[in-house]
C-alpha positions as CSV (number, residue, x, y, z in Angstrom):
1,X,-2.7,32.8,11.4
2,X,-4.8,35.3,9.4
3,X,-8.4,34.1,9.6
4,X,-10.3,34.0,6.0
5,X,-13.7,34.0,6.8
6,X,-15.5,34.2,3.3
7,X,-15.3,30.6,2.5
8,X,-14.0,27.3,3.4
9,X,-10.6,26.3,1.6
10,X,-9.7,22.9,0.0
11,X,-7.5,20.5,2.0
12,X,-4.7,21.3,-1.0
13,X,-5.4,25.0,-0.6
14,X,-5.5,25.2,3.2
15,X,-2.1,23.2,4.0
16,X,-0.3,25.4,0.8
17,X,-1.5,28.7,2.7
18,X,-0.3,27.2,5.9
19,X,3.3,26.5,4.5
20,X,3.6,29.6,2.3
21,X,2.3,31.6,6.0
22,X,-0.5,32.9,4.1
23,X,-3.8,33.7,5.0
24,X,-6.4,30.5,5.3
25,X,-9.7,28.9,7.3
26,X,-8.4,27.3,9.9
27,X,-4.6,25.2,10.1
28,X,-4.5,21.3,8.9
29,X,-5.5,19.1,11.4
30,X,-3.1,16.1,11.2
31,X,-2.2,13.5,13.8
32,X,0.4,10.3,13.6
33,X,-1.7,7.1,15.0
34,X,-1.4,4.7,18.3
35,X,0.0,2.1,19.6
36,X,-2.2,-1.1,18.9
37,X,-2.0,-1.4,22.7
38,X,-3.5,2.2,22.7
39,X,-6.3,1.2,20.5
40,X,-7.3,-2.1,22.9
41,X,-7.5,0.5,25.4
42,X,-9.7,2.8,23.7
43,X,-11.9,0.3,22.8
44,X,-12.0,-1.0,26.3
45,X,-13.1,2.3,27.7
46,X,-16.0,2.3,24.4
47,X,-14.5,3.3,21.0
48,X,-15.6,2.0,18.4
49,X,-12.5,0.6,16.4
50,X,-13.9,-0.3,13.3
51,X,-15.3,3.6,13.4
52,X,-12.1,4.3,13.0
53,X,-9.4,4.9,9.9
54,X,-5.9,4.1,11.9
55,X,-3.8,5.4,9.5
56,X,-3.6,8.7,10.6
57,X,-1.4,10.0,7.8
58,X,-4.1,9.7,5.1
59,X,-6.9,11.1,7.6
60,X,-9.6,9.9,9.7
61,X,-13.8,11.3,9.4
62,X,-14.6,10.1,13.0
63,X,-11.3,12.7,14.9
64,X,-11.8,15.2,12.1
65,X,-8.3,14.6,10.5
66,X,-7.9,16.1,7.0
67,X,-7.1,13.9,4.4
68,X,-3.7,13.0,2.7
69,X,-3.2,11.4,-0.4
70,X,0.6,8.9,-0.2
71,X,1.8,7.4,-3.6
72,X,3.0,4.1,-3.0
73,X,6.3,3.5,-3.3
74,X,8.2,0.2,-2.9
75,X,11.9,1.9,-2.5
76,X,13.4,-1.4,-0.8
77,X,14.9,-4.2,-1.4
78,X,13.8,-5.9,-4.8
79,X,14.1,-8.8,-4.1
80,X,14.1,-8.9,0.2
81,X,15.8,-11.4,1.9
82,X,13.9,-14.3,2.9
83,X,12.1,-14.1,6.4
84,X,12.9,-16.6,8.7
85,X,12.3,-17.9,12.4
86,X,16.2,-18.5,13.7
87,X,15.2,-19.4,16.9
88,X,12.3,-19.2,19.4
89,X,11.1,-20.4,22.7
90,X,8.2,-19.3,25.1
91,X,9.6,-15.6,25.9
92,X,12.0,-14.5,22.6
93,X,12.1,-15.0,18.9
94,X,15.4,-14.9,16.7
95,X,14.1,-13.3,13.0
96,X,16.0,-12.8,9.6
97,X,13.9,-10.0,8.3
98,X,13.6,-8.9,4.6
99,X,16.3,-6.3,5.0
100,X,18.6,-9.0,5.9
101,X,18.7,-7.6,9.6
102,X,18.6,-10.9,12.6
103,X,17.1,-9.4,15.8
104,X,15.9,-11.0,18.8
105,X,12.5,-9.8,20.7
106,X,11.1,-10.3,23.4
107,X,7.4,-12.0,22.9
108,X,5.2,-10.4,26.3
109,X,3.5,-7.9,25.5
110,X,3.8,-7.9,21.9
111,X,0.0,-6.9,20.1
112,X,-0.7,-7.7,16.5
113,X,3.0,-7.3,15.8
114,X,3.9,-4.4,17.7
115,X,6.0,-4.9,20.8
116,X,6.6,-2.9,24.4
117,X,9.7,-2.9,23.7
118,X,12.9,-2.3,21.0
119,X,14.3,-5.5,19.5
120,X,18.2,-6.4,20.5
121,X,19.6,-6.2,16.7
122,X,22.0,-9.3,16.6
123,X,23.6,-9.0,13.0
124,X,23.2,-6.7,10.1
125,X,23.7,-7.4,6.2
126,X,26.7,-5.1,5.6
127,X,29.9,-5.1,7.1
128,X,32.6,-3.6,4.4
129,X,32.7,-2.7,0.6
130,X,32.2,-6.2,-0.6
131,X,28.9,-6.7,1.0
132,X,27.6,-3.1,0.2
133,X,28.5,-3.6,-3.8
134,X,26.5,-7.2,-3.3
135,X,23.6,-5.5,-1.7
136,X,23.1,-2.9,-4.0
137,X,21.7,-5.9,-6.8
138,X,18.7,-5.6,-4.6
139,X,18.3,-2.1,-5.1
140,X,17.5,-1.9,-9.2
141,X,15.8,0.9,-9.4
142,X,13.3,0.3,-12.2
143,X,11.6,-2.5,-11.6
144,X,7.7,-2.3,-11.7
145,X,7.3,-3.5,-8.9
146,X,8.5,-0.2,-7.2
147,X,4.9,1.8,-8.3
148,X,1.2,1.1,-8.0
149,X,-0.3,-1.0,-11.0
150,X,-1.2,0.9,-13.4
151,X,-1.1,4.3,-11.6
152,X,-0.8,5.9,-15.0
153,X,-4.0,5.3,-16.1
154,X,-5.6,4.5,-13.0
155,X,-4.1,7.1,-10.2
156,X,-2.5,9.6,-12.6
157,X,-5.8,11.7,-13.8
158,X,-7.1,12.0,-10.3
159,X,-3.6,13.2,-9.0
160,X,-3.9,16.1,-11.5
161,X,-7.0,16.9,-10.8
162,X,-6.7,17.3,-6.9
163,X,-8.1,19.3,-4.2
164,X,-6.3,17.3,-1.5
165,X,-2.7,17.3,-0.2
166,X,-0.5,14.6,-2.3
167,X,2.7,12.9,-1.1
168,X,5.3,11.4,-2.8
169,X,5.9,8.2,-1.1
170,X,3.8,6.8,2.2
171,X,5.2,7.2,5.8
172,X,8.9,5.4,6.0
173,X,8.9,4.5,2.5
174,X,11.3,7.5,1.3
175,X,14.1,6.4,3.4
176,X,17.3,8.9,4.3
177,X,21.1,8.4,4.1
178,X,21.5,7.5,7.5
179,X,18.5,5.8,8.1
180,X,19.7,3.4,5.2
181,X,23.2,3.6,6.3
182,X,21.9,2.4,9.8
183,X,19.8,-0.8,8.7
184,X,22.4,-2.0,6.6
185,X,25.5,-1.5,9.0
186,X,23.8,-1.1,12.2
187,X,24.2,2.0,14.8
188,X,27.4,1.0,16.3
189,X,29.0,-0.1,13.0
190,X,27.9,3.1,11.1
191,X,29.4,5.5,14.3
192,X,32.4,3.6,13.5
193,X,32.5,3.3,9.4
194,X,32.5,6.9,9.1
195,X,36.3,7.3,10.6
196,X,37.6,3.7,9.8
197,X,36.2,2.7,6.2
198,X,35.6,6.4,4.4
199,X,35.5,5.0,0.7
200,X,32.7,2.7,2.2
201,X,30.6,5.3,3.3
202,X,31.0,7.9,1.0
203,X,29.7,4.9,-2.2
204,X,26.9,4.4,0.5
205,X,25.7,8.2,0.2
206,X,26.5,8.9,-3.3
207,X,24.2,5.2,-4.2
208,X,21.3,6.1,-1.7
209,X,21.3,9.3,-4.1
210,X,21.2,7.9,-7.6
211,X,18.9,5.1,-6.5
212,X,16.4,7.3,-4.9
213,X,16.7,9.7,-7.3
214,X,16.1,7.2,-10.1
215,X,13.2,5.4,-8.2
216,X,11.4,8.3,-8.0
217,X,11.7,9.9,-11.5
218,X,9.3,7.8,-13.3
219,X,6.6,9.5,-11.3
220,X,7.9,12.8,-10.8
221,X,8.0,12.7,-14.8
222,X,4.3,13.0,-15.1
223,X,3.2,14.8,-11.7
224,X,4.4,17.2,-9.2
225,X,2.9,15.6,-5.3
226,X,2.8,18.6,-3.1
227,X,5.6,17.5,-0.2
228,X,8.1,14.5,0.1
229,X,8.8,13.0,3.4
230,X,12.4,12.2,3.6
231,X,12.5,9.7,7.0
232,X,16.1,9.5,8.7
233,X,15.8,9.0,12.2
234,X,19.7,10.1,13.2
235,X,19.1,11.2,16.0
236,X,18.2,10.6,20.2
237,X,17.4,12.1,23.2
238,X,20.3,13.7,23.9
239,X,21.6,15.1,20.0
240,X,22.5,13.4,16.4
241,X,24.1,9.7,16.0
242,X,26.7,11.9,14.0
243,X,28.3,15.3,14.1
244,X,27.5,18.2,11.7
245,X,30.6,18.1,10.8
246,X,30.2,14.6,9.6
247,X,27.1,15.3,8.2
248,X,28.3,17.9,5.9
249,X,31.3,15.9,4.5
250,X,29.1,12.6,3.7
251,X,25.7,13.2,3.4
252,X,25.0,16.8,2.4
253,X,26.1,17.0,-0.8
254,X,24.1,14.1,-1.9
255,X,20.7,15.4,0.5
256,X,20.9,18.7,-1.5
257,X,21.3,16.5,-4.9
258,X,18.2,14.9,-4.0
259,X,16.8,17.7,-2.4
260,X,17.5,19.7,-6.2
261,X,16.3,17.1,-8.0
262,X,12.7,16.4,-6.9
263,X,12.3,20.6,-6.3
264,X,13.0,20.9,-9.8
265,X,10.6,18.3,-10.8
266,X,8.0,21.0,-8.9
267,X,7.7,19.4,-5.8
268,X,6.8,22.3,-3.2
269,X,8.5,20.9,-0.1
270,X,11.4,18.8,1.1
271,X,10.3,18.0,5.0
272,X,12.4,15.3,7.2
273,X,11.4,13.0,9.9
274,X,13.7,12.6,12.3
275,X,13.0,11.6,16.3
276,X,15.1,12.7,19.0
277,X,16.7,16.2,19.4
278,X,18.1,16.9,16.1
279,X,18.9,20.5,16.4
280,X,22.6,20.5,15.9
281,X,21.7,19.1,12.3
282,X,18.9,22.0,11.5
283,X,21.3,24.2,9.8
284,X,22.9,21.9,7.4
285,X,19.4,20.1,6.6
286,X,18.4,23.7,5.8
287,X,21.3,24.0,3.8
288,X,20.6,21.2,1.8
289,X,17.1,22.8,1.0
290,X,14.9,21.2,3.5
291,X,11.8,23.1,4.1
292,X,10.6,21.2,7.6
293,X,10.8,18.7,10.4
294,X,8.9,16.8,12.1
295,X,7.7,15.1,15.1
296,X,9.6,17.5,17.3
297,X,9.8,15.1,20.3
298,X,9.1,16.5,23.6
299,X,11.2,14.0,25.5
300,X,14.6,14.9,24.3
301,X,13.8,18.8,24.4
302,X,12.6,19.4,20.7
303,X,10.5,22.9,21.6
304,X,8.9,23.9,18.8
305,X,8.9,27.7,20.1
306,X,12.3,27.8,20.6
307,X,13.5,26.0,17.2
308,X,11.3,28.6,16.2
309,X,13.4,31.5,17.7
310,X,16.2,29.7,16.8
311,X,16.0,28.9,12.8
312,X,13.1,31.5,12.0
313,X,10.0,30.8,9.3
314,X,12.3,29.4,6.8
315,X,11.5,26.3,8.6
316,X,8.2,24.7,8.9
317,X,7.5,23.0,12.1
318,X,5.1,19.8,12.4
319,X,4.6,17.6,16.0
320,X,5.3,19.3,19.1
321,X,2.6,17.9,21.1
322,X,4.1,16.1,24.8
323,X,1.9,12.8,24.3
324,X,3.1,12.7,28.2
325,X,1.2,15.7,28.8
326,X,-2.1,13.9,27.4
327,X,-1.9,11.1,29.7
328,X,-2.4,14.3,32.9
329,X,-5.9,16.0,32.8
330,X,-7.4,18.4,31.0
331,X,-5.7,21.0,32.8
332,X,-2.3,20.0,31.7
333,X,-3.5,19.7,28.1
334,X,-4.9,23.6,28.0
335,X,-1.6,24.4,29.5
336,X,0.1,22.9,26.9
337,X,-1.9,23.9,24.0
338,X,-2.3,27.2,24.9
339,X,1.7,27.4,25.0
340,X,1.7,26.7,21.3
341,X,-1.4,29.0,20.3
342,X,1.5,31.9,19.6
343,X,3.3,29.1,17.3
344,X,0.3,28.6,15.5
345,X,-0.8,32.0,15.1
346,X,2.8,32.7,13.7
347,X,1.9,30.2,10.9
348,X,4.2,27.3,9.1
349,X,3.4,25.1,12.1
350,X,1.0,21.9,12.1
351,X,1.1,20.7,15.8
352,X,0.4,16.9,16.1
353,X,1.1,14.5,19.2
354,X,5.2,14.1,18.8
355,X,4.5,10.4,17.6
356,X,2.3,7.8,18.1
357,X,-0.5,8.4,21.4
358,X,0.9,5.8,23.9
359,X,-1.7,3.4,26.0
360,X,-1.0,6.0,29.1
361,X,-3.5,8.4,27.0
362,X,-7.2,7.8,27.6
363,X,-9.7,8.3,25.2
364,X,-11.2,10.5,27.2
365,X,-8.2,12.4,27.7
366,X,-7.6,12.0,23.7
367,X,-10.9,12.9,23.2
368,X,-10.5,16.1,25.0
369,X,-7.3,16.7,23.2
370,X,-9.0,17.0,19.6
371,X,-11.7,18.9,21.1
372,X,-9.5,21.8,22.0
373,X,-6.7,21.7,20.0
374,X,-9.6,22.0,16.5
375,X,-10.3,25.7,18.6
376,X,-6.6,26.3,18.2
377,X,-6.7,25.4,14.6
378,X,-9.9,27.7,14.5
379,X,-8.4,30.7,16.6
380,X,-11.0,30.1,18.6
381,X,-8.8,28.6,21.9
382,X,-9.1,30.4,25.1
């Protein structure tokens, strides 16, 4: 990072510099959110929570998080399925959600909707081609109902007026090929559809292309948002749900025709979410014009130095942090932080917790955490 000392940057004109590796004030200071259980713990220990803005993404005064701008995309299903309670008793509920997916969850533990632990997914809406070609009535990709009211003349002069970073599409709302693949069909079904019912999957990529691609034209015909978040999620702790090989033959060609299409609309950057270690699936994301990654999770070996070494500046690098190494003491976290300075002094790298902070953090400890790693966005860690 190349200090510029004679003034302070814009929030638009700091995270540009950061992605183009050019010189700026200090590097974005982003962060992802907590658990609800984390919150009930920092406000245990004497946070005040409604001090707080918990939705990290578009920035928060009291950590010192810059701010983000999201447009508001609805890009499901128009209309969802119906919720409905299946089954419950004292420990489990059965759900239908809107996405049509039944899954049973355990009820301890569970805080204003977010559980300890995964749901067991029981049924999905998609089994073969004849579901699929029913589903996709849901998916109609003009409907209103898709955009903010009135963003035209409400949203639209402000956008083009900016000095902060604008996103096309709020966290999770920009969904992937696999990660649609993988709601409709399931994990296990999808690992098997790709060998046993080909015609299947390849409509599935080619629709999750036109639809996106024609949800989102309407407002990339009047503005240019600075970064899109593609979210997929097709991958865990030991490597991808599917094989490059795979990859390439079903999803690439359509990634890249999405990736084309909202590039030439202006959109600076392409950048995909996806947890677990997703390295084998670097190059061909690269391929298909993706400028980034993120969260870059610790547990399943995602070092942001090394993917570094590995795949060069071309790709930016967002995450990194070991939320595991926050819940140690301070010592561990100026360990860990000052293993990244090099990474940040390199540029093209925004280093955030690798997901949400966990209730093992303390907000001491958290505290702590934004205290130092602001000097590392500074240049001024030792």
């Amino acid at each position: 990072m190349t200090p510029m000392p004679t003034r302070t940057m814009t929030n638009r004109e700091r995270f540009l510099a950061l992605m183009d590796y050019k010189p700026l004030d200090r590097v974005p200071n982003h962060e992802v959110g907590v658990w609800t259980q984390t919150a009930d713990r920092w406000t245990a220990e004497g946070l005040d929570p409604y001090n707080h803005n918990w939705d990290w993404f578009t920035g928060d005064p009291a950590f010192n998080l810059d701010v983000r701008e999201y447009i508001w995309l609805n890009l499901g299903m128009v209309p969802p399925f119906e919720v409905e309670v299946l089954e419950r008793t004292d420990e489990y509920e059965v759900l239908r959600h809107g996405n049509g997916i039944v899954t049973k969850a355990l009820l301890k533990g569970t805080v204003r909707g977010m559980r300890m632990c995964m749901d067991q997914h029981l049924r999905f809406p998609v089994e073969d081609l004849e579901d699929f070609r029913a589903l996709k009535k849901r998916y109609i990709a003009g409907h209103q109902s898709r955009y903010p009211t009135c963003w035209r003349e409400i949203m639209l002069p402000r956008w083009k007026n900016r000095e902060h970073v604008l996103v096309l599409g709020q966290n999770c709302s920009t969904l992937g090929f696999y990660w649609r693949a993988r709601e409709w069909m399931g994990t296990e079904n999808l690992s098997m559809a790709w060998y046993t019912q080909p015609e299947l999957m390849e409509e599935m990529m080619e629709f999750v292309a036109d639809f996106t691609i024609e949800a989102l034209r309407p407002i990339l015909d009047e503005i240019a948002p600075d970064y899109i978040f593609i979210n997929e999620d097709m991958s865990m702790k030991n490597g991808p749900l599917l094989s490059p090989d795979l990859y390439r033959q079903y999803i690439f060609p359509h990634m890249k025709r999405l990736v084309d299409f909202v590039k030439s609309k202006g959109v600076r950057y392409a950048l995909v979410d996806t947890d677990g270690n997703c390295e084998l699936l670097i190059a061909p994301l690269m391929d298909a014009g993706v400028d980034g990654i993120w969260p870059l999770e610790r547990a399943a070996d995602m070092d942001p130095v090394d993917i570094r070494k590995k795949f060069g500046r071309s790709l930016r690098l967002w995450g990194g942090v070991d939320k595991r190494e926050l819940a140690k003491d301070r010592a561990a976290i100026d360990a860990h932080l000052a293993a990244l300075a090099p990474l940040v002094e390199d540029g093209g790298f925004i280093p955030t917790v690798d997901h949400l902070v966990s209730p093992e953090v303390s907000l001491d400890n958290f505290r702590y955490y934004m205290e130092r790693k602001q000097q590392l966005l500074r240049g001024e860690f030792k």
